[in-house]
N, C-alpha and C positions, 0 to 999 in steps of 0.2 A: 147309485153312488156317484156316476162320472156326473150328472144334474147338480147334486149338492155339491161337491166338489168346487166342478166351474164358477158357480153362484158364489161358494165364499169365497176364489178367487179372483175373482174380477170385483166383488164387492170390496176386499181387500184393498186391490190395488190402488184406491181415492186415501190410504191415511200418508201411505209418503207425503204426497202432495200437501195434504191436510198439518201434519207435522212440520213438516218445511216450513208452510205458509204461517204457520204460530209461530215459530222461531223468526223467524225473518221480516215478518210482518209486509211482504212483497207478492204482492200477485196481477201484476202487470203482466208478466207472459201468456196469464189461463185464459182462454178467450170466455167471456160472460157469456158470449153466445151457446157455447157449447154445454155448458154447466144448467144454462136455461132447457134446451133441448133435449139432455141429458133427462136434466129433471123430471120435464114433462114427459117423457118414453120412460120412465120408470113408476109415476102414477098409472098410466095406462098399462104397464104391467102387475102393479098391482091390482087394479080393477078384474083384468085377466083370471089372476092365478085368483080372487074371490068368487070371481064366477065358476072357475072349473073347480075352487076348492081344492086349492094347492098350496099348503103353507111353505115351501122351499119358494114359488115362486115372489110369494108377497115376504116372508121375510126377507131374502138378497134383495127386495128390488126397493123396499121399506128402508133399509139398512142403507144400500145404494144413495137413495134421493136423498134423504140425511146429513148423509157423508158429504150431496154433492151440494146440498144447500147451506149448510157450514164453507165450502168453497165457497158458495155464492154469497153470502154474509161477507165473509173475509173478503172478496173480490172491491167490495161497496165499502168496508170500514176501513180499510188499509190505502183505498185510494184516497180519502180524504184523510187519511195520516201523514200522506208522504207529499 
């Protein structure tokens, strides 16, 4: 239970950001960096949790990369908006 728990919270905690960035259409402060790195350490935990055959860990980290590459969309469409 504390596994699932953390997993939807911290997968969670990318829609603020996510909402913000739709409303405001500003995502200058997110560094691109980190959303890329982000990214990639969450396919390689999905790989992970396919290999041990762990759906908590591939859906949060599924969910996760998502979340973080809709940041990374917005990062690239809003820069050429503004």
């Amino acid at each position: 239970m504390i596994g699932i728990s953390a997993a939807f919270l911290t997968t969670l905690s990318f829609l603020p950001q996510i909402i913000k960035a739709h409303h405001t259409r500003r995502m200058k402060d997110v560094s691109r960096y980190l959303m890329i790195l982000f990214a990639t350490g969450s396919i390689l935990w999905i790989i992970y949790g396919v290999l041990h055959n762990d759906p908590v860990i591939v859906g949060a980290n599924a969910t996760a990369a998502t979340f973080n590459l809709i940041l990374l969309y917005y990062s690239f469409a809003y820069a050429v908006s503004t």
